[in-house]
Backbone atoms as SQL, in Angstrom:
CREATE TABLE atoms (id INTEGER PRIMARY KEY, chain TEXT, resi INTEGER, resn TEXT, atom TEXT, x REAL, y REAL, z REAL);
INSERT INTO atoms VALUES
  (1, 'A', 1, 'UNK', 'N', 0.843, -1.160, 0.000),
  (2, 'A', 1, 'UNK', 'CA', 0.000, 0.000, 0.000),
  (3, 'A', 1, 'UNK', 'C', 0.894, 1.230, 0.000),
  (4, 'A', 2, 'UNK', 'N', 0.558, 2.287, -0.452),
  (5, 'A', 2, 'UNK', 'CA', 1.202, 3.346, -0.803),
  (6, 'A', 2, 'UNK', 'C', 1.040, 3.989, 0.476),
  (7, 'A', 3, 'UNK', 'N', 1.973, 5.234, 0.399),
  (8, 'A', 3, 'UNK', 'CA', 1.635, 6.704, 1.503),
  (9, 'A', 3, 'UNK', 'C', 0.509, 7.078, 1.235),
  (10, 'A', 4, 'UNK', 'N', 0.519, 7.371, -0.240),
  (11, 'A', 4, 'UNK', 'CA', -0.924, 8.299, -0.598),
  (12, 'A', 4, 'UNK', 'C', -2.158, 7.374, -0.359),
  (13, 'A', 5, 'UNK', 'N', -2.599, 6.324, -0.376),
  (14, 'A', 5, 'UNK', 'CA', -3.027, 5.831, -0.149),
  (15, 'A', 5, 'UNK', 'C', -3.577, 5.209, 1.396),
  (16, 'A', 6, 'UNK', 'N', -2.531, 5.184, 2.141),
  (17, 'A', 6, 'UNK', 'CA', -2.789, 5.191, 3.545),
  (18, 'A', 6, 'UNK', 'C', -3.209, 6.291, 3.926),
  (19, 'A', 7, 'UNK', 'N', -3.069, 7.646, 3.321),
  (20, 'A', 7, 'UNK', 'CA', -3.085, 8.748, 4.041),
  (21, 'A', 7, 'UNK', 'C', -5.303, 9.242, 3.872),
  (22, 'A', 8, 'UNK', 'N', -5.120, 8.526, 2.388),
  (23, 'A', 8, 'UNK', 'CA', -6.785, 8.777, 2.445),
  (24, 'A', 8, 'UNK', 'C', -7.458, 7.989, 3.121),
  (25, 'A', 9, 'UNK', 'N', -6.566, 6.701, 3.281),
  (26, 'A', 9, 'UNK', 'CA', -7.823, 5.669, 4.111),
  (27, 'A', 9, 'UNK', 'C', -7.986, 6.358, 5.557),
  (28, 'A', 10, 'UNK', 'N', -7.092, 6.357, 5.753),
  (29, 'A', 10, 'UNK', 'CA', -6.638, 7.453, 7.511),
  (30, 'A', 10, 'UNK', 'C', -7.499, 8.596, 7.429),
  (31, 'A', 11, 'UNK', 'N', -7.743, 9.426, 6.300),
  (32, 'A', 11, 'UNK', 'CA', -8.851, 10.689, 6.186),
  (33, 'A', 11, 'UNK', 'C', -9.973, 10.233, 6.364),
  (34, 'A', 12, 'UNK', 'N', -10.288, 8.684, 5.839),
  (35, 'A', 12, 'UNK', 'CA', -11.865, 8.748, 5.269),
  (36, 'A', 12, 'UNK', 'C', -12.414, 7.981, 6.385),
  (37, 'A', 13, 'UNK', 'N', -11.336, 6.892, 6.881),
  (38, 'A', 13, 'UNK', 'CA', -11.689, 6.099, 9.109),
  (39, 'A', 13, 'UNK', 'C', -11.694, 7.474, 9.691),
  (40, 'A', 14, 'UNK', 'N', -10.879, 8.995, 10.230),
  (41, 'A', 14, 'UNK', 'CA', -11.213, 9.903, 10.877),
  (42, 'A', 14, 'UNK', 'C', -12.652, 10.306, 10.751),
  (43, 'A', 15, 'UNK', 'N', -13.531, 10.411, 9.253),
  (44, 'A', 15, 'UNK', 'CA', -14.778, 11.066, 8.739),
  (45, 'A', 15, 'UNK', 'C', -15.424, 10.466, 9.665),
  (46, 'A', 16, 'UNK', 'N', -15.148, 9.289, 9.398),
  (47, 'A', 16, 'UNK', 'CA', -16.588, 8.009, 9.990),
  (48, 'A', 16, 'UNK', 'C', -16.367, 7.832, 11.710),
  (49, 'A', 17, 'UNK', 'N', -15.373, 7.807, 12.003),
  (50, 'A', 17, 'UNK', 'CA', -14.848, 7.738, 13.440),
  (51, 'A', 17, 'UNK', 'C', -15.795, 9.248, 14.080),
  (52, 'A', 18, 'UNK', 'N', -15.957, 9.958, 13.704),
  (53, 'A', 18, 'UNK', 'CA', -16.321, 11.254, 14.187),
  (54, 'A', 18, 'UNK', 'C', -18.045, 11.096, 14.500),
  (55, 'A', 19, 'UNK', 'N', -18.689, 10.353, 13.350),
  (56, 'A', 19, 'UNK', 'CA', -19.878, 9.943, 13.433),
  (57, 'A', 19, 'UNK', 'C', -20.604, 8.505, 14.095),
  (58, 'A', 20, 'UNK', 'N', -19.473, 8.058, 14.592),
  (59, 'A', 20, 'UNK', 'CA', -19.585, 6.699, 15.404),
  (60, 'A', 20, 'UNK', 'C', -20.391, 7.197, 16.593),
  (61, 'A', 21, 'UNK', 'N', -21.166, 6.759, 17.392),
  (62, 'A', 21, 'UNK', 'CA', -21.276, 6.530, 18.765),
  (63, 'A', 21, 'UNK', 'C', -20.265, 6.579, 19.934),
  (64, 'A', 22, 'UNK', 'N', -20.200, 6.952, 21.102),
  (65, 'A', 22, 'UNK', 'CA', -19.301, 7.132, 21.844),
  (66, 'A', 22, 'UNK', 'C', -19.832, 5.860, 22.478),
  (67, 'A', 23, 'UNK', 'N', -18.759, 4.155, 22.640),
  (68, 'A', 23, 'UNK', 'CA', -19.885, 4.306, 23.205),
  (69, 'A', 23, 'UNK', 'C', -19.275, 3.653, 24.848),
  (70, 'A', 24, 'UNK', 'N', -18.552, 4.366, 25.256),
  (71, 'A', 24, 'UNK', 'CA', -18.247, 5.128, 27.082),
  (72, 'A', 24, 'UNK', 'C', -19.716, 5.398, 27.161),
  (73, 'A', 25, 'UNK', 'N', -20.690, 6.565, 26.539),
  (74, 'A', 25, 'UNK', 'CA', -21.499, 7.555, 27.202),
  (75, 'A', 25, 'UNK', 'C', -23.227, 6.797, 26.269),
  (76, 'A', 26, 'UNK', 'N', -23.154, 5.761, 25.638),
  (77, 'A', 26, 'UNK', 'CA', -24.197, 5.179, 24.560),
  (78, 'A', 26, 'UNK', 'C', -25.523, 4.905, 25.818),
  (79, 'A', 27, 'UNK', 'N', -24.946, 4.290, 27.116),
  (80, 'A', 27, 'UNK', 'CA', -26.067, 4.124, 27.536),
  (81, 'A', 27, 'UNK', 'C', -26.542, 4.671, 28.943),
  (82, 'A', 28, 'UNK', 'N', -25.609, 5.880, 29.332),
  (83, 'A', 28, 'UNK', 'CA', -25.581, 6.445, 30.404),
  (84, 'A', 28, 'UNK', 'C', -27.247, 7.578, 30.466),
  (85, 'A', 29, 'UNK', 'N', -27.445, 7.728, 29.758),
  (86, 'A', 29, 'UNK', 'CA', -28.619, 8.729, 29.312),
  (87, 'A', 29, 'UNK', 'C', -29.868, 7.647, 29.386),
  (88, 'A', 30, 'UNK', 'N', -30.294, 6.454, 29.295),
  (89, 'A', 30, 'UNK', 'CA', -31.108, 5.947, 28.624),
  (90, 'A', 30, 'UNK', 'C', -32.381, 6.374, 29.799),
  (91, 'A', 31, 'UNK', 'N', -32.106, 6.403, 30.903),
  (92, 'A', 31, 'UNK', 'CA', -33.322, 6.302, 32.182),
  (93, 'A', 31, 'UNK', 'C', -34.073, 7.850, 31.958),
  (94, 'A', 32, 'UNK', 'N', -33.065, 8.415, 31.357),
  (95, 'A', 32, 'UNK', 'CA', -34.392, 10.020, 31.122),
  (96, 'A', 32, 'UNK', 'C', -35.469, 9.220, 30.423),
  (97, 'A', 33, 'UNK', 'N', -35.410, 8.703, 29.406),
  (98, 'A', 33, 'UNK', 'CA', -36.118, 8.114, 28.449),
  (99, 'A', 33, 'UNK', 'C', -37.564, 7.331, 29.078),
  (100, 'A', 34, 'UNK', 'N', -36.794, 6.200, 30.041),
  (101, 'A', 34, 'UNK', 'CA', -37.647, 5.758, 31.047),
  (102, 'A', 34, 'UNK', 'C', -38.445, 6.661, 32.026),
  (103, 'A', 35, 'UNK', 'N', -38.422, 7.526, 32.693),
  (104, 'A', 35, 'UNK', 'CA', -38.617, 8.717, 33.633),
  (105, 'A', 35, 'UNK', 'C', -39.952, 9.040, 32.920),
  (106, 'A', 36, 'UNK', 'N', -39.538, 9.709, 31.824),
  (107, 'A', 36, 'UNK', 'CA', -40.746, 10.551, 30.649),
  (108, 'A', 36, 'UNK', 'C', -41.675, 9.216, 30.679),
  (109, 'A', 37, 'UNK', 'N', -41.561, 8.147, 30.764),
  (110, 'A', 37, 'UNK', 'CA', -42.785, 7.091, 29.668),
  (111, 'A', 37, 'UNK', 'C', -43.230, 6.756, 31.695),
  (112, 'A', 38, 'UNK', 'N', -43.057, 6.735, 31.872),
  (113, 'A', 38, 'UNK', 'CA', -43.058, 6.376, 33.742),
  (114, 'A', 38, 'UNK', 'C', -44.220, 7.301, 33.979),
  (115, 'A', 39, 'UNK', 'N', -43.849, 9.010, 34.161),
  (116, 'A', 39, 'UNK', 'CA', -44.259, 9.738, 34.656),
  (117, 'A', 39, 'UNK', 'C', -45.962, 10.057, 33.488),
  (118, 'A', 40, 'UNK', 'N', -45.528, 9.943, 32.296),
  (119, 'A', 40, 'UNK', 'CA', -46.768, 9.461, 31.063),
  (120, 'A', 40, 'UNK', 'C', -47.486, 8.528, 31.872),
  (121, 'A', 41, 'UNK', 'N', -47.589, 7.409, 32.457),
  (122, 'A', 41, 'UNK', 'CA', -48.277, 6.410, 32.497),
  (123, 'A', 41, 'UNK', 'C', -48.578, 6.945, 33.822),
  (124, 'A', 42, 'UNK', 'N', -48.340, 7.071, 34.535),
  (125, 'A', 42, 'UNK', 'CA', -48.915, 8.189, 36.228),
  (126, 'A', 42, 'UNK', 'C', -49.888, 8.503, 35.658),
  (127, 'A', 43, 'UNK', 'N', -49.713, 9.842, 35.148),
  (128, 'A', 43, 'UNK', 'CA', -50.230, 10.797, 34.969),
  (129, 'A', 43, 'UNK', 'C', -51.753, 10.428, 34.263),
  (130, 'A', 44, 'UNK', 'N', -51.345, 9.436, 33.511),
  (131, 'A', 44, 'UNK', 'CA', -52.618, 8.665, 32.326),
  (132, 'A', 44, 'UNK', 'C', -53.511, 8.155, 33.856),
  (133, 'A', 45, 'UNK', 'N', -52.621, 7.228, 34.414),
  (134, 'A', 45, 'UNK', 'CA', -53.381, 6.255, 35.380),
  (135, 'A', 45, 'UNK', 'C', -53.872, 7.333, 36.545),
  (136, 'A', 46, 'UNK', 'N', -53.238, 8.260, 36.615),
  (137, 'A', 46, 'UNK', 'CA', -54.402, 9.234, 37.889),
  (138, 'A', 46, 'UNK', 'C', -55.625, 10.214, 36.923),
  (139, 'A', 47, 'UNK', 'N', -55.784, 10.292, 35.920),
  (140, 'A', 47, 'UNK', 'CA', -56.443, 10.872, 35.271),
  (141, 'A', 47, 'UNK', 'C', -57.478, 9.497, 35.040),
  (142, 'A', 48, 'UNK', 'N', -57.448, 8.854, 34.815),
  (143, 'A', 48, 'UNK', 'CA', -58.280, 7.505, 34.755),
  (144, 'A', 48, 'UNK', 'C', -59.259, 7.530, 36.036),
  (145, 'A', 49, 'UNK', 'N', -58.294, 7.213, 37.617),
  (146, 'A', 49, 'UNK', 'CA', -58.772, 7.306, 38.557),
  (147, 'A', 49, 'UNK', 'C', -59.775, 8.662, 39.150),
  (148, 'A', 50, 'UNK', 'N', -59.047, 9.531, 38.439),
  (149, 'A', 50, 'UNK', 'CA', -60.032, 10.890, 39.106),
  (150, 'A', 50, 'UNK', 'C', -61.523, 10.964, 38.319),
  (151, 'A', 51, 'UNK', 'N', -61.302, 10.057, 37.084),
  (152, 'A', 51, 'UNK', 'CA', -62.720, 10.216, 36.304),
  (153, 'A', 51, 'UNK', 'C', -63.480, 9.384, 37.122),
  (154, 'A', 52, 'UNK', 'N', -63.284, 7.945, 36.794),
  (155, 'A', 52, 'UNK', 'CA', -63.935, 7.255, 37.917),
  (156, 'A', 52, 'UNK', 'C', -64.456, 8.269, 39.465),
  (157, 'A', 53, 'UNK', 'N', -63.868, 8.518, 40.432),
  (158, 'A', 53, 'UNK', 'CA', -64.138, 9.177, 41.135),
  (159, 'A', 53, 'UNK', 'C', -64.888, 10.527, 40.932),
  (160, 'A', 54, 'UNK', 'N', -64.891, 11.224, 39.823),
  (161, 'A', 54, 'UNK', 'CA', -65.397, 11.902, 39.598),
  (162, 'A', 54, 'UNK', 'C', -66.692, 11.773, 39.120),
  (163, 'A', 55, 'UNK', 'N', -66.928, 10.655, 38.582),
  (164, 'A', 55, 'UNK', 'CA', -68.148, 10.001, 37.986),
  (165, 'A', 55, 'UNK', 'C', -69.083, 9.872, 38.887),
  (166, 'A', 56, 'UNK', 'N', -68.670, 8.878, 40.365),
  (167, 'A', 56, 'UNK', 'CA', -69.201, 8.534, 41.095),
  (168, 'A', 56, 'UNK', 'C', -69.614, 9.508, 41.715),
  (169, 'A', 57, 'UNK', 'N', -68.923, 10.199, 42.498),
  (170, 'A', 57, 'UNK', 'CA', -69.491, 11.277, 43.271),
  (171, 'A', 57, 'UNK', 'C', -70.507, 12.473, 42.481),
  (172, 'A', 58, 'UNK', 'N', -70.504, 12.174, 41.499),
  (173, 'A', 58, 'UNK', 'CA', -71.707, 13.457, 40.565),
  (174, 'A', 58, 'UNK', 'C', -72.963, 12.469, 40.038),
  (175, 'A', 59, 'UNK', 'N', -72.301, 11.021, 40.540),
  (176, 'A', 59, 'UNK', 'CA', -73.833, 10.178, 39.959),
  (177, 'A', 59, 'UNK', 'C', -74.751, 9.939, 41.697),
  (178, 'A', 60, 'UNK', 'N', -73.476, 10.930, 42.768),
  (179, 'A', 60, 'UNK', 'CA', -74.326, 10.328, 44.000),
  (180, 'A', 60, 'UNK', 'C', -74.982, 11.471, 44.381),
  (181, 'A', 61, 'UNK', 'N', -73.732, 13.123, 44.178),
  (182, 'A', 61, 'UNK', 'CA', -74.819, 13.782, 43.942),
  (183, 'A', 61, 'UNK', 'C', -76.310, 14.269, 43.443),
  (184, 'A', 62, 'UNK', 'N', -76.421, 13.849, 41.984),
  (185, 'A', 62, 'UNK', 'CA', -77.803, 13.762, 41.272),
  (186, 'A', 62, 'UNK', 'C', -78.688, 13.216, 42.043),
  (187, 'A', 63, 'UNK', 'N', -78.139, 11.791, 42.494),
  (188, 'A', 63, 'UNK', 'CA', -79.056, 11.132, 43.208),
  (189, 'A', 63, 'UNK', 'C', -79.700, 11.559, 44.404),
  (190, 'A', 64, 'UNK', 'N', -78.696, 12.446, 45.045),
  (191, 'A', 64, 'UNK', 'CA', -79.223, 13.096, 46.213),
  (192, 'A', 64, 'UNK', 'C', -80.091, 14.458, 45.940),
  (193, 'A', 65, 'UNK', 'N', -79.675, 14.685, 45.157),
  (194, 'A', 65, 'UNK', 'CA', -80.688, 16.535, 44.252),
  (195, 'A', 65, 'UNK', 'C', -82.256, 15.890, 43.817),
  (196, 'A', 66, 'UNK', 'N', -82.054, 14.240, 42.981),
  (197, 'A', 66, 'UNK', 'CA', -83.254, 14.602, 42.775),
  (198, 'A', 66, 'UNK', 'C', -83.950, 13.346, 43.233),
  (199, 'A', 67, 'UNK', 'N', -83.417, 12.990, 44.642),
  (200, 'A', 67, 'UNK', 'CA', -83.892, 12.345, 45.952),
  (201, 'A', 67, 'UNK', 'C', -84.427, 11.042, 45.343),
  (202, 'A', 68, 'UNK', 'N', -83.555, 10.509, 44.452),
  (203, 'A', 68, 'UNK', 'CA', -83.439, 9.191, 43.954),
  (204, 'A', 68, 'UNK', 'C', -83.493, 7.826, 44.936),
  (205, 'A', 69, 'UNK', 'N', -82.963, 8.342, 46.281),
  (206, 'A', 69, 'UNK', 'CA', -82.895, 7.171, 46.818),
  (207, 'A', 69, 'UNK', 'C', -83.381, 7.467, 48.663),
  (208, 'A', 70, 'UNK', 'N', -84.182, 8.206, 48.116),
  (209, 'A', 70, 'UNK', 'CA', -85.001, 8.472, 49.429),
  (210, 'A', 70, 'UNK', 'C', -85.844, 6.978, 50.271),
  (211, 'A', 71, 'UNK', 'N', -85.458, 7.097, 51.469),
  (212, 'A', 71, 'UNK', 'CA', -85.340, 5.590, 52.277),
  (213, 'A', 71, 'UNK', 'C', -87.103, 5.773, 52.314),
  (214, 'A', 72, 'UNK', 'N', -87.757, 4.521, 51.713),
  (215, 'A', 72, 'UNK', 'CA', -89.101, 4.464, 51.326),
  (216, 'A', 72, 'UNK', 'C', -89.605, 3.967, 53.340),
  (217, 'A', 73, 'UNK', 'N', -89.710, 3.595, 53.793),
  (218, 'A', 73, 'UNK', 'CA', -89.701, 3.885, 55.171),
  (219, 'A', 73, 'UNK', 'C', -89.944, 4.840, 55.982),
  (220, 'A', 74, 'UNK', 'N', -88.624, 5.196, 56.276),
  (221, 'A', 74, 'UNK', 'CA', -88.846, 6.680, 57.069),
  (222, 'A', 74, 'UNK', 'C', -88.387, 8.009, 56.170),
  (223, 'A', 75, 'UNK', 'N', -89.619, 8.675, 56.013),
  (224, 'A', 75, 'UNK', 'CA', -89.252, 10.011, 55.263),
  (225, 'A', 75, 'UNK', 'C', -88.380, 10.807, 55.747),
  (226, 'A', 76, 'UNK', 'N', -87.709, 11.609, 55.053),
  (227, 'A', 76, 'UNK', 'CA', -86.386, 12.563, 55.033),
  (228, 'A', 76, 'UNK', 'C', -85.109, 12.055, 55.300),
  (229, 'A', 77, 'UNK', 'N', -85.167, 10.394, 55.325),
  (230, 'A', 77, 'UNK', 'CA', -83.919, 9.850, 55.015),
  (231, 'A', 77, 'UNK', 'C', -83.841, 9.284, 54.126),
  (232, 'A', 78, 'UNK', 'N', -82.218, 8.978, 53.859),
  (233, 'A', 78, 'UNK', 'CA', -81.663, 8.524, 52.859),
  (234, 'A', 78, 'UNK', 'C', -81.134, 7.105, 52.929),
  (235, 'A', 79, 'UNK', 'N', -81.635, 6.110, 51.459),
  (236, 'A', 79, 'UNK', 'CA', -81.115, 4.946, 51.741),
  (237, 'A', 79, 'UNK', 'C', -79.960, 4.427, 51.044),
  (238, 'A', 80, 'UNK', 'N', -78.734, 3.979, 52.221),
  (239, 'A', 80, 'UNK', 'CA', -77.482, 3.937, 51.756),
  (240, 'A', 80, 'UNK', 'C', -77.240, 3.435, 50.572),
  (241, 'A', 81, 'UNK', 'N', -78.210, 1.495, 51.027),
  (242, 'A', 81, 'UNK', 'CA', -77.827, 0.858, 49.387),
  (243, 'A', 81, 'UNK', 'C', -77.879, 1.048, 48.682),
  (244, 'A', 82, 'UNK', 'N', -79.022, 2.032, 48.361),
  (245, 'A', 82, 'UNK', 'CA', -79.467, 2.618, 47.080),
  (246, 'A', 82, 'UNK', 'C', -78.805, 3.476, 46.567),
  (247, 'A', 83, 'UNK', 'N', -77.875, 4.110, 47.063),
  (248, 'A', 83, 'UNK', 'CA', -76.910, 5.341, 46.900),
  (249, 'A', 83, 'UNK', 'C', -75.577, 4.438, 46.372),
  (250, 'A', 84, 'UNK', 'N', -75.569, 3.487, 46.615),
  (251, 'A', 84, 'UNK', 'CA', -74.288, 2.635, 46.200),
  (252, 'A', 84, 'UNK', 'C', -74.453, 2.394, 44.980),
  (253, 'A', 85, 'UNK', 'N', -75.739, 1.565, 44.639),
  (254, 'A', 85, 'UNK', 'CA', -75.434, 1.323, 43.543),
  (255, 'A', 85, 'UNK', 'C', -76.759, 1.680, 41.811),
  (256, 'A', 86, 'UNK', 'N', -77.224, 3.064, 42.642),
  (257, 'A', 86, 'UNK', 'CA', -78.147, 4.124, 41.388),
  (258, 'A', 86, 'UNK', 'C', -77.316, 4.126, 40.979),
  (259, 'A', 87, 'UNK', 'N', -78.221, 4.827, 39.731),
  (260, 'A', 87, 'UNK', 'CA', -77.611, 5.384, 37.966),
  (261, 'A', 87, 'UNK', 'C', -78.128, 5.893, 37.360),
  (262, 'A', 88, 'UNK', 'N', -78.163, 7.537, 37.845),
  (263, 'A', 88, 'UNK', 'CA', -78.999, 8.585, 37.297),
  (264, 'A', 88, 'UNK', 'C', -78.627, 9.169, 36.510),
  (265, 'A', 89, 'UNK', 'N', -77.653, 8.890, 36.055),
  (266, 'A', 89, 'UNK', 'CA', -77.688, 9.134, 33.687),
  (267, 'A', 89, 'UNK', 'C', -76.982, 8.011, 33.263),
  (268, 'A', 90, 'UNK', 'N', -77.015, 7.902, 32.109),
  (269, 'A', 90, 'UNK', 'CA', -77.119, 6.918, 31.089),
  (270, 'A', 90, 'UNK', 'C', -75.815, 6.153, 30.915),
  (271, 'A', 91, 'UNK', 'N', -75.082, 7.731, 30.868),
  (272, 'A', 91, 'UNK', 'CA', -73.282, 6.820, 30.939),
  (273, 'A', 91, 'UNK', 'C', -72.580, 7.614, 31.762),
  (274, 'A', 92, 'UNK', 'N', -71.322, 7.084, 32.186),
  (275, 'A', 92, 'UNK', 'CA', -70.843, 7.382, 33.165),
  (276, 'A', 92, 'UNK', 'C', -69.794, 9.005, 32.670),
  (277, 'A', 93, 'UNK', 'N', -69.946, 9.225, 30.950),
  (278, 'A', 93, 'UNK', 'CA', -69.314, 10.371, 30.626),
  (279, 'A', 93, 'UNK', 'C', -69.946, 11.284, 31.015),
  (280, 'A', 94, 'UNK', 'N', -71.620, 10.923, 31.436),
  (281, 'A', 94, 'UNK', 'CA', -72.742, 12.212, 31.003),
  (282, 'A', 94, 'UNK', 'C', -72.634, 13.012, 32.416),
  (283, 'A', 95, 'UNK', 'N', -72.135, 11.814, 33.574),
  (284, 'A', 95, 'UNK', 'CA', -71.643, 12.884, 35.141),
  (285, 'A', 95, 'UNK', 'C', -70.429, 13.185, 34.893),
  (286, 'A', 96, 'UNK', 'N', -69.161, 12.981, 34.163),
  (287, 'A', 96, 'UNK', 'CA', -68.266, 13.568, 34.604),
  (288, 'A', 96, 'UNK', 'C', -68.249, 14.959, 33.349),
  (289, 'A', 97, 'UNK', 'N', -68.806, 14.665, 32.188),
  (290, 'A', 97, 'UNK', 'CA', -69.021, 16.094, 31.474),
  (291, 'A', 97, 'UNK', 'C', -69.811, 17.121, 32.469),
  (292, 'A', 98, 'UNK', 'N', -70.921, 16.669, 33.057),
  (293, 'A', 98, 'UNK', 'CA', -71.443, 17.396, 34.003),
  (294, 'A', 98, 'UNK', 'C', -70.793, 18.240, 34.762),
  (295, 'A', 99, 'UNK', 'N', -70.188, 17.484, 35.716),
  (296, 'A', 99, 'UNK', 'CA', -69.317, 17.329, 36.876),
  (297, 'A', 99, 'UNK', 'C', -68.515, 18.737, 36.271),
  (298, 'A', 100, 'UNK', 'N', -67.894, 18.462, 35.130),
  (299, 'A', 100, 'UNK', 'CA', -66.430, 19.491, 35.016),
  (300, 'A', 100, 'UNK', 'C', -67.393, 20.902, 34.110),
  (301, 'A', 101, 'UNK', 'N', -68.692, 20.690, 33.845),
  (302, 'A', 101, 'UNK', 'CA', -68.703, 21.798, 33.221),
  (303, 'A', 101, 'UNK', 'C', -69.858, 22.809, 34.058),
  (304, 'A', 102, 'UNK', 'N', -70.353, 22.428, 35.298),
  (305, 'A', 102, 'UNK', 'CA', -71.089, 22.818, 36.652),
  (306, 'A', 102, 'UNK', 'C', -70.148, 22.796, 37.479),
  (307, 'A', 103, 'UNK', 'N', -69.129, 24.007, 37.856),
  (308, 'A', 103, 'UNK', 'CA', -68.281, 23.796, 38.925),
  (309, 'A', 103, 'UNK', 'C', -68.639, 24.289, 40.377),
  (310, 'A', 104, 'UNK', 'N', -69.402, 25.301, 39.912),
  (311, 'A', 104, 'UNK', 'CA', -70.327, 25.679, 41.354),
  (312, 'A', 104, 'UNK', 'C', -71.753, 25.211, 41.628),
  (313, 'A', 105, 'UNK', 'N', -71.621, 25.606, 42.689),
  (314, 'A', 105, 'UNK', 'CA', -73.472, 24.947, 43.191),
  (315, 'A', 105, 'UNK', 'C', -73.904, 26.288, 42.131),
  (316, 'A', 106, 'UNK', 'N', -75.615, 25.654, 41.849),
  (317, 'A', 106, 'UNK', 'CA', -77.067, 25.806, 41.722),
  (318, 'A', 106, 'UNK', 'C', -77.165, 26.539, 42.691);
């Protein structure tokens, strides 16, 4: 092999060497990555939970506004079981659209 010839192969391994991966530092970074998809799936899974909860408590309210589960017994009370498990709208989106778009009392 020649000088001139070594000297371009030596130019053209520096080009590519420059665009290689380090890779000392290839996998020191990777847990940000994890962190972000972690804190995504929280965030998904408490937004899940607050609907649920949010559902419920605006399907127990209704029930109590429009005395859905008034204890057939003794008047002006309320009957627990029945509060457990009414269903005074249709789907469970129609209390939490409610819910978030009535933020104050009536």
């Amino acid at each position: 092999m020649s000088k001139h010839e070594n000297e371009v192969e030596q130019g053209v391994m520096k080009i590519y060497s420059g665009s290689e991966p380090d890779i000392d530092t290839l996998y020191e970074y990777s847990y940000i990555n994890q962190i972000a998809w972690t804190v995504l799936a929280l965030a998904l899974g408490m937004i899940v939970w607050m609907s649920i909860a949010l559902s419920n408590a605006e399907n127990q309210r209704n029930a109590l506004m429009t005395k859905a589960c008034a204890d057939p017994v003794f008047k002006g009370e309320i009957d627990n079981k029945c509060l457990r498990v009414v269903h005074t709208r249709d789907h469970w989106w129609q209390h939490v659209g409610y819910a978030l778009t009535h933020v104050t009392p009536e």
